[in-house]
Every structure is written in structure tokens, then in C-alpha cells.
py3Dmol code that shows the C-alpha trace and the ligand (Angstrom):
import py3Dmol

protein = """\
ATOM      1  CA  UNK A   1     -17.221   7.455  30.874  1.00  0.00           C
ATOM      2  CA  UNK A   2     -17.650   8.776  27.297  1.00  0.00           C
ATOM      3  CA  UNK A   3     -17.891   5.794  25.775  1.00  0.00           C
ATOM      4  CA  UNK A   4     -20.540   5.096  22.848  1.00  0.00           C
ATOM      5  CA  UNK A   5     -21.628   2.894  20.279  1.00  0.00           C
ATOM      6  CA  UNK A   6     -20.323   3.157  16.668  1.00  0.00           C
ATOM      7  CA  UNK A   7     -21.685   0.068  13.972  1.00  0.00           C
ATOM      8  CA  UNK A   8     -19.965  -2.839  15.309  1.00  0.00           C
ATOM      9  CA  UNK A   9     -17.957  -0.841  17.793  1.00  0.00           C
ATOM     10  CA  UNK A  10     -17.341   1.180  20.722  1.00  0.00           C
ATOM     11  CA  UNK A  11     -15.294   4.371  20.871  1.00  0.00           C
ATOM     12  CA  UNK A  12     -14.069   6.096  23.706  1.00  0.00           C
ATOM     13  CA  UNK A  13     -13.841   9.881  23.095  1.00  0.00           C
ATOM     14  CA  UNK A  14     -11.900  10.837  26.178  1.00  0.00           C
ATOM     15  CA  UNK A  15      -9.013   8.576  25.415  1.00  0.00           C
ATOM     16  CA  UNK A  16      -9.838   8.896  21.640  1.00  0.00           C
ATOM     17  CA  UNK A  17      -9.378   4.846  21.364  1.00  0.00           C
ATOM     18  CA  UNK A  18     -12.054   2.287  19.560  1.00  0.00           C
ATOM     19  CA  UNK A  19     -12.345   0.577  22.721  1.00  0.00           C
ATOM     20  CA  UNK A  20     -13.771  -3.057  20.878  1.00  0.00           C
ATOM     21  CA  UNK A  21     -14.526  -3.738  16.912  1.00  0.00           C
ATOM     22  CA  UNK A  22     -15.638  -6.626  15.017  1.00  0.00           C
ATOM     23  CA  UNK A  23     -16.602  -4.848  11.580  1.00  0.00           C
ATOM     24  CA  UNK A  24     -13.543  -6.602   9.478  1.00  0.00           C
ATOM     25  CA  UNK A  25     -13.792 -10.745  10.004  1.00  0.00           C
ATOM     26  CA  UNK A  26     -10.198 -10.979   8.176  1.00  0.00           C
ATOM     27  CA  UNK A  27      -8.555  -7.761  11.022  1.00  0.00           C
ATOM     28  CA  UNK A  28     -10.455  -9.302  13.845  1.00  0.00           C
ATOM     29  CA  UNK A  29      -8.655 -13.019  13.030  1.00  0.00           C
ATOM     30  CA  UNK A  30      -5.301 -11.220  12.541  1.00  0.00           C
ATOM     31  CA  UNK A  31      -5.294  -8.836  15.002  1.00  0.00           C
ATOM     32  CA  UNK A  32      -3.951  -9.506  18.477  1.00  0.00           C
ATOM     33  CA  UNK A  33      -5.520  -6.030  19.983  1.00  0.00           C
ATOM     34  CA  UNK A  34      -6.951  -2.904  18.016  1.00  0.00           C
ATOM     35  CA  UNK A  35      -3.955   0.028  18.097  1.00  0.00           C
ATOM     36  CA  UNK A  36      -4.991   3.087  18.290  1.00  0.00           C
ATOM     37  CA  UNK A  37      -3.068   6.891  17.760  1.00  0.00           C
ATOM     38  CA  UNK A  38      -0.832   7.918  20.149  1.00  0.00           C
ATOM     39  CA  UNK A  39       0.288  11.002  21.156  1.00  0.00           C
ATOM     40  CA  UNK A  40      -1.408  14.818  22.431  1.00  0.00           C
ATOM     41  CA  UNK A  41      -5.028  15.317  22.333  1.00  0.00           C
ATOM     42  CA  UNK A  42      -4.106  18.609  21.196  1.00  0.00           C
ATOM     43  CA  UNK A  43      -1.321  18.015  18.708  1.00  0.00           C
ATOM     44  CA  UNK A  44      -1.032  20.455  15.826  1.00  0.00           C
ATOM     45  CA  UNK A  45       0.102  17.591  13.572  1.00  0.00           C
ATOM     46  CA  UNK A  46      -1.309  13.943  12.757  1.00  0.00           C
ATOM     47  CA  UNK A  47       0.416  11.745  11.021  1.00  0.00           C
ATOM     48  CA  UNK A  48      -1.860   9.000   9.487  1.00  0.00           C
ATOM     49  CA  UNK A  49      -0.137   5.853   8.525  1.00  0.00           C
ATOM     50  CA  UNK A  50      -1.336   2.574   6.921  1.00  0.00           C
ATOM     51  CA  UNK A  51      -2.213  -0.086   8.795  1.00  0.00           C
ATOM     52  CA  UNK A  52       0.027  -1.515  12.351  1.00  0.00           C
ATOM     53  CA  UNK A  53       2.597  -4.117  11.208  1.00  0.00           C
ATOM     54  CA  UNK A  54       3.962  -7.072  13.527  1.00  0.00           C
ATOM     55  CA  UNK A  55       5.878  -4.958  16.127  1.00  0.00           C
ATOM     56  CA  UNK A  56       3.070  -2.159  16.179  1.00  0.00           C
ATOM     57  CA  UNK A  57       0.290  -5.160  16.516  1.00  0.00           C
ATOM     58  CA  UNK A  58       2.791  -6.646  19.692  1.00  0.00           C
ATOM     59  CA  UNK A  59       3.201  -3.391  21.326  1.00  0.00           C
ATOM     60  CA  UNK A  60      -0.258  -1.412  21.262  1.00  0.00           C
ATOM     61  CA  UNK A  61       1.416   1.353  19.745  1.00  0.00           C
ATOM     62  CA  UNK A  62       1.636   2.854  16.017  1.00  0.00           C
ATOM     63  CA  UNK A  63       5.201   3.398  14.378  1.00  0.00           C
ATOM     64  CA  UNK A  64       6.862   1.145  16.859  1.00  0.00           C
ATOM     65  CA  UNK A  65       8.886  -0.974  14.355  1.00  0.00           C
ATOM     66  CA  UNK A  66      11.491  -0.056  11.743  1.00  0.00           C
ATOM     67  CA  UNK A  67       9.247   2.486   9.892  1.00  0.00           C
ATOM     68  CA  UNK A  68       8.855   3.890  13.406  1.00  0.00           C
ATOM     69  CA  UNK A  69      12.348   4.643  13.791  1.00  0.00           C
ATOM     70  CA  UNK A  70      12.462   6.457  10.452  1.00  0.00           C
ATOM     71  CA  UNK A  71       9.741   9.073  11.367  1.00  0.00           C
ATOM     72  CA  UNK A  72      11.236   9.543  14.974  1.00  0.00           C
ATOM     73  CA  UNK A  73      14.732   9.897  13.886  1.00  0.00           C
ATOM     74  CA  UNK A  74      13.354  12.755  10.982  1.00  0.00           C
ATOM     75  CA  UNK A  75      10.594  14.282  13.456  1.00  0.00           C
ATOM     76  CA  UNK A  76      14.152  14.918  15.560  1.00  0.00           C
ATOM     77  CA  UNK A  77      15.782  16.704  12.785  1.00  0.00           C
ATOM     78  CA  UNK A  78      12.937  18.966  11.987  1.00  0.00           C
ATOM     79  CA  UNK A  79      13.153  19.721  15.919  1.00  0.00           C
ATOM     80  CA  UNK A  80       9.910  18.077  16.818  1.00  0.00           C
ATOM     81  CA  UNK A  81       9.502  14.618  19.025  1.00  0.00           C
ATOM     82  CA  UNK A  82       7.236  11.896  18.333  1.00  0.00           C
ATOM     83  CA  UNK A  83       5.482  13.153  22.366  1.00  0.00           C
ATOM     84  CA  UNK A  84       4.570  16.530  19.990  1.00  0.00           C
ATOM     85  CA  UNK A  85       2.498  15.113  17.467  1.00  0.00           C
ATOM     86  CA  UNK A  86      -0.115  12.628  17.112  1.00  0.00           C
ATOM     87  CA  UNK A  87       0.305   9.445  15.456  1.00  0.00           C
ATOM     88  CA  UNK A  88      -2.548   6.883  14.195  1.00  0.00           C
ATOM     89  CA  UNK A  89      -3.351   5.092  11.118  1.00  0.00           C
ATOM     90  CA  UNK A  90      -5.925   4.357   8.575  1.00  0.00           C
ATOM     91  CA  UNK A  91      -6.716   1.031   9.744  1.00  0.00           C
ATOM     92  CA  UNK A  92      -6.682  -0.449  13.519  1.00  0.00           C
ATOM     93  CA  UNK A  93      -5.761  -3.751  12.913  1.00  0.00           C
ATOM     94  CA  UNK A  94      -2.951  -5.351  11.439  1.00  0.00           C
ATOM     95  CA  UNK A  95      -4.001  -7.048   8.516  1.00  0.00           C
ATOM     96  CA  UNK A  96      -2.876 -10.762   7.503  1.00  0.00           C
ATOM     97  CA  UNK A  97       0.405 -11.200   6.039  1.00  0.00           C
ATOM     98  CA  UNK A  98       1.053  -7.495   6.137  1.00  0.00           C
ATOM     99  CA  UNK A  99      -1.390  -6.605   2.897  1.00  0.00           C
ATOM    100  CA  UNK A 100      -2.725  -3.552   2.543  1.00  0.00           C
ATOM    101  CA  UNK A 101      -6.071  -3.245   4.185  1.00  0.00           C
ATOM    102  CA  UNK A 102      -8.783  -3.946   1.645  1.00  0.00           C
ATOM    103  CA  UNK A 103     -11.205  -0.483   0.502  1.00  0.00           C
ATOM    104  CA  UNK A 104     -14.246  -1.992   2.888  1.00  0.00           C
ATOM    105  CA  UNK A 105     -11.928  -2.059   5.780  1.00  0.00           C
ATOM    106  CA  UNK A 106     -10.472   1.487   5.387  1.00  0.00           C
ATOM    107  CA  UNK A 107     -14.172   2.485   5.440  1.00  0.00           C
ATOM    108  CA  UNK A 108     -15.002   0.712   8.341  1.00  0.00           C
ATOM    109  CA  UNK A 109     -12.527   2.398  10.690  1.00  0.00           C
ATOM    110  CA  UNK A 110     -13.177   5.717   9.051  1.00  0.00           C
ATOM    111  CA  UNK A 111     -15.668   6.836  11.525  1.00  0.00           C
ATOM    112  CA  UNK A 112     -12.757   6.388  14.008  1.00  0.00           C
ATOM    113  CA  UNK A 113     -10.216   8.530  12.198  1.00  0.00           C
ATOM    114  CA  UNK A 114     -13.171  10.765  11.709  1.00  0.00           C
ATOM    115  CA  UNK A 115     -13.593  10.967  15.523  1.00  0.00           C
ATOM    116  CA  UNK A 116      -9.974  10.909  16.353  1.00  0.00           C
ATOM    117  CA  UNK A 117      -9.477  13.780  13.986  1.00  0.00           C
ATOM    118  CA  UNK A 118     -12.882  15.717  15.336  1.00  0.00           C
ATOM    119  CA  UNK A 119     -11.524  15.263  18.906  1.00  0.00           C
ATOM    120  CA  UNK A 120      -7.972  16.561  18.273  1.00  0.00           C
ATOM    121  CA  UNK A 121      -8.553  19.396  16.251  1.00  0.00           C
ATOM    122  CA  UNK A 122      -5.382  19.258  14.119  1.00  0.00           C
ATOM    123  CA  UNK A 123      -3.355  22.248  12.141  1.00  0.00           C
ATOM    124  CA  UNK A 124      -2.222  19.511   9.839  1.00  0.00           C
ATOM    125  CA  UNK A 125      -2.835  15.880   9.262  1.00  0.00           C
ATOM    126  CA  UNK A 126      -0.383  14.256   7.222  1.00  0.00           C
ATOM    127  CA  UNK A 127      -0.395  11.353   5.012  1.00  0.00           C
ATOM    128  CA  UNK A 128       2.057   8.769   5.277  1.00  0.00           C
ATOM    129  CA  UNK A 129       2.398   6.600   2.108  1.00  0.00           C
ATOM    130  CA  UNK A 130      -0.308   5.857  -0.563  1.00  0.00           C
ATOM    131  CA  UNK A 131      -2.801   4.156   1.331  1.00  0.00           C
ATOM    132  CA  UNK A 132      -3.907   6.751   3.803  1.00  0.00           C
ATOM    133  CA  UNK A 133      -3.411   9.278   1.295  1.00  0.00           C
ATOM    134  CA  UNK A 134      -5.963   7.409  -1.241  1.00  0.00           C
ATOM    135  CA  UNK A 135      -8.433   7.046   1.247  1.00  0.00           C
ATOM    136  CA  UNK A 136      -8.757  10.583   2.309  1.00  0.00           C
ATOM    137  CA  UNK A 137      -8.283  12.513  -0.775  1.00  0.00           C
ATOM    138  CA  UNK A 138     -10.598   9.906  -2.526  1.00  0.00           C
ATOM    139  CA  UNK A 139      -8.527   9.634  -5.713  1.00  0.00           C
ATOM    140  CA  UNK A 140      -5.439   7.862  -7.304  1.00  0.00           C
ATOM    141  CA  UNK A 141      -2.503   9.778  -5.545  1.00  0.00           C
ATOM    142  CA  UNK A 142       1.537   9.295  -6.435  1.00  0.00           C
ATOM    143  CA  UNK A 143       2.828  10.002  -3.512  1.00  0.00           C
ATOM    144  CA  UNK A 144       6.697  11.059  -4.453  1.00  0.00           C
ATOM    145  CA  UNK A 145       5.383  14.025  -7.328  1.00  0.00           C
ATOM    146  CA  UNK A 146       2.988  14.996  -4.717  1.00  0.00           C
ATOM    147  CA  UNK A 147       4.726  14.713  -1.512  1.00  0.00           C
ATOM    148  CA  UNK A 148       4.268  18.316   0.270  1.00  0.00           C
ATOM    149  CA  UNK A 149       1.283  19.031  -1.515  1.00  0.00           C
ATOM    150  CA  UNK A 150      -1.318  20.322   1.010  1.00  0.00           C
ATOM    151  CA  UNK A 151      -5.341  19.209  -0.546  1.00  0.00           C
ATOM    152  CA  UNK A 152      -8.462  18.885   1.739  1.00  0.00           C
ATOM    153  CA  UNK A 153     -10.207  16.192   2.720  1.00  0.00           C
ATOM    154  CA  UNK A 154     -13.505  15.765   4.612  1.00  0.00           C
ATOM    155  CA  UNK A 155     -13.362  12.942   7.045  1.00  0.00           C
ATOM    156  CA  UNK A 156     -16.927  12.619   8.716  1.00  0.00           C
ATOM    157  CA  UNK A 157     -18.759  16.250   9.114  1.00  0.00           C
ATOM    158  CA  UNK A 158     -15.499  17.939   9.447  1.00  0.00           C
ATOM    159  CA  UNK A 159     -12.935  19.205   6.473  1.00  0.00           C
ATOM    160  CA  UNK A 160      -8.613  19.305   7.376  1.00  0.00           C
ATOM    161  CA  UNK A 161      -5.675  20.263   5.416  1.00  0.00           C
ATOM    162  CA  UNK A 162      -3.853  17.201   4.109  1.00  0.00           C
ATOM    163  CA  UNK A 163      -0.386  17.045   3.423  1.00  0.00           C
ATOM    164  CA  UNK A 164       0.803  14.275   1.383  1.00  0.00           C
ATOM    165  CA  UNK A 165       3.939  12.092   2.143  1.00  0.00           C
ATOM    166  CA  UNK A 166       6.055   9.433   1.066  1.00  0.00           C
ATOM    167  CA  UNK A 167       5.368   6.091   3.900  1.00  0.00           C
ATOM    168  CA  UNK A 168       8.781   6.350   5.619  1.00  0.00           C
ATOM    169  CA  UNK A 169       9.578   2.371   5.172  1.00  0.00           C
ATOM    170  CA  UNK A 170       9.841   3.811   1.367  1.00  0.00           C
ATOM    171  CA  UNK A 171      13.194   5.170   2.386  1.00  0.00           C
ATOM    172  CA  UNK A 172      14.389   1.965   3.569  1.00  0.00           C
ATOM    173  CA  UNK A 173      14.151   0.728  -0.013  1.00  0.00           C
ATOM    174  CA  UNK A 174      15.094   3.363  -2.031  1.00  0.00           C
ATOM    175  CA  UNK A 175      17.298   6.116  -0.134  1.00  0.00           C
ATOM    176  CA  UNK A 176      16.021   8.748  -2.835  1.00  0.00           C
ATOM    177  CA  UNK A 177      13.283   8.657  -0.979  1.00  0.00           C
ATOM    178  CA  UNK A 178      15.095   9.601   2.278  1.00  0.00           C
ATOM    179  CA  UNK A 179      15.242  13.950   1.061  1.00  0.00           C
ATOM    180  CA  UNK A 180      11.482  13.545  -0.147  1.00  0.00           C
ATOM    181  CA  UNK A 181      10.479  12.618   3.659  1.00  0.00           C
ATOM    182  CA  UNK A 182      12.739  14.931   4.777  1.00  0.00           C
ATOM    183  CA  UNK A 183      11.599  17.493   3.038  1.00  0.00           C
ATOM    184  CA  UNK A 184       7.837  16.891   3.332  1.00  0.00           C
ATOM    185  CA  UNK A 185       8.142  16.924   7.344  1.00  0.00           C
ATOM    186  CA  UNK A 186      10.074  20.279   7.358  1.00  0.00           C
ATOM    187  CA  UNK A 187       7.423  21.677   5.327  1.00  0.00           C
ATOM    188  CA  UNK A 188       5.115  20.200   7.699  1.00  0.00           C
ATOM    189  CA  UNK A 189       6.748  21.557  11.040  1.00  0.00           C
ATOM    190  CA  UNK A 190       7.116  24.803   9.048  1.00  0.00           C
ATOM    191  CA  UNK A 191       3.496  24.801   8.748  1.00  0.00           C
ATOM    192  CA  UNK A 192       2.255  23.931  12.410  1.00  0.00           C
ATOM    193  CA  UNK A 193       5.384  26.488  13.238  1.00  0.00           C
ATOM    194  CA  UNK A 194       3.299  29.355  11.136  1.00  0.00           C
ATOM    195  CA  UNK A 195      -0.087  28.334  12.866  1.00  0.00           C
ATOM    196  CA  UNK A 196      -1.296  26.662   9.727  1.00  0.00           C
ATOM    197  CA  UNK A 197       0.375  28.614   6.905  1.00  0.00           C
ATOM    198  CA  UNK A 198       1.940  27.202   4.504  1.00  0.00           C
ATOM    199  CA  UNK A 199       5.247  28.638   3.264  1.00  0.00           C
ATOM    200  CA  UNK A 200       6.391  26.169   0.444  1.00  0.00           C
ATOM    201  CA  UNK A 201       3.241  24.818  -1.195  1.00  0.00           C
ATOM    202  CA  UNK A 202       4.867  21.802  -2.800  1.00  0.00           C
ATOM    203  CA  UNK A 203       8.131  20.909  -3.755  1.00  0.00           C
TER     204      UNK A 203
END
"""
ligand_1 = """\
8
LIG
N 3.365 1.219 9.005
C 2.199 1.882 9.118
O 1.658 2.367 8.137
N 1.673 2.009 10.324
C 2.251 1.541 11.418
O 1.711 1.736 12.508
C 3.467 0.871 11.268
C 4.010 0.719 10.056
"""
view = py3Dmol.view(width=600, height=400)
view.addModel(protein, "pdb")
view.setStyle({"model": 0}, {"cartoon": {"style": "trace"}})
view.addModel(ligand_1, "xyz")
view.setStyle({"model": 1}, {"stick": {}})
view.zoomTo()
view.show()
């Protein structure tokens, strides 16, 4: 059993799962179970989403809804599968009414990311909408000029190449968005495919 204490929580590092948190009253009244990542222990790439919505909440699992079937429908056309890469989010628990999560609660569940991320030892974390991007580049971000930019950002004591993308339910509402994702997870595979070089920069 690996399991040890964070502030107001427990984290297990062999599953890489906060096993029980109370830090954020509003998440732990919303919530109906904490969702962790999903996917290798090893993967080259994590993709860091927002926060879990209804279906992801219901399920356990990140990306399980609508903006799920997005990213595993473009994953497929890049020629990867959602059992290649690691998938988690910002923030554990699915916050009321489907907000964003507030600043406090993105830096409570840091230290988990920060873990996850530690334990994992990505190529290439990538950013999925302007949320996760904010919080780990620390700065105002827009996300469809910089989509497939690659920046670093220190999470805990360790430093990864971030590469930032547009949040795939984006495309749902505006279909220009569709080639931006596209793109930005080509460049991605590209990169784990080149053991962590990048060959396009940004686009
Ligand atoms: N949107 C996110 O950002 N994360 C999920 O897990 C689901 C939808």
C-alpha cells in the first residue's frame, strides 16, 4: 500500500488516484466520487482537461461524455487510442452547475496533478482548453492563436513541456475549431513519435 497523506487528502501513488478529498466544500457537495486520470502509467502523452462534467462524474472516468468522443474520434485519426495516452484533468470533482472550477480549487488538486505527472513521467502533457492551460502556464492564455505552442510549466518540484490546445467541446460549437484540434494533436503525436522533438513549433 503506497498510500499517503496530502492536506485534506489521501493519494495513492501506485494507482496514481486521490483516494479521498475534502479540500473544496462546494466539489465535495457536487461531486458524486473524485475521478481521477485514466490511462498508462507510462504514457508519453497527458492530456489535462478541465474539470469532469455529468457523464464523467456518473462514470468514474475523464472524457466519457460528448467532449470525450471528440478527443477519441481525433486521437484515432492521428493513429493513437485513448488506451495510449493518459487522460486526467485539472480538477477532480465536478463542479456545480458545470462552472469552471474556482482559482482556490485548481490549487487544491494541484499537488495531485503534480503527483500524477511525477509518477508518469510524460514526453508531453497537453492542455485541453483555457482552464488547464491558465493554471499551468500561470498566465492569461488564448488558446486558438496559441494552440500547438509547446511552453514549460513547473507543476510541484518537477518542470514538463506543455502543449497548448483548444478544449475539444470548442469544436462542437464552432466547427473552425475542429482543424485547430486536429492539428494541435498531430503535432502532438508527431512529438511523442520523435521522442520529444518537436517538428512544427506552432502553427
Ligand atoms: N471536460 C473536461 O474538461 N473534462 C472532462 O473530464 C470532461 C469534459
Amino acid at each position: 500500500m503506497t498510500e499517503d497523506d496530502v492536506e485534506g487528502g489521501t493519494w495513492d501513488g501506485e494507482r496514481l488516484a486521490t483516494t479521498a478529498c475534502e479540500r473544496c466544500p462546494a466539489l465535495v457537495d457536487s461531486r458524486s466520487q473524485i475521478v481521477n486520470g485514466a490511462g498508462p502509467a507510462d504514457a508519453d502523452l497527458v492530456f489535462v482537461g478541465e474539470a469532469p462534467g455529468a457523464s464523467e462524474d456518473e462514470q468514474g472516468e475523464p472524457f466519457v461524455g460528448r467532449s470525450g468522443t471528440v478527443l477519441d474520434e481525433e486521437l484515432h485519426d492521428v493513429g493513437l487510442d485513448r488506451a495510449d495516452v493518459r487522460i486526467t484533468n485539472t480538477v477532480r470533482c465536478r463542479p456545480p452547475e458545470n462552472r469552471d472550477p474556482h482559482v482556490e480549487e485548481r490549487e487544491n488538486c494541484r499537488a495531485y496533478l503534480a503527483r500524477e505527472l511525477a509518477g508518469i513521467g510524460p514526453e508531453l502533457v497537453i492542455t485541453l482548453g483555457k482552464v488547464p492551460s491558465e493554471h499551468l502556464l500561470g498566465r492569461d492564455v488564448a488558446v486558438t492563436s496559441e494552440a500547438g505552442e509547446i511552453h514549460e510549466a513547473t507543476v510541484g518540484e518537477e518542470t514538463w513541456p506543455v502543449m497548448i490546445c483548444v478544449h475539444p467541446a470548442a469544436t462542437l460549437y464552432d466547427p473552425s475549431q475542429g482543424e485547430v484540434f486536429a492539428e494541435t494533436l498531430r503535432a502532438a503525436a508527431d512529438y511523442a513519435g520523435d521522442g520529444g522533438q518537436s517538428t512544427l513549433g506552432s502553427f
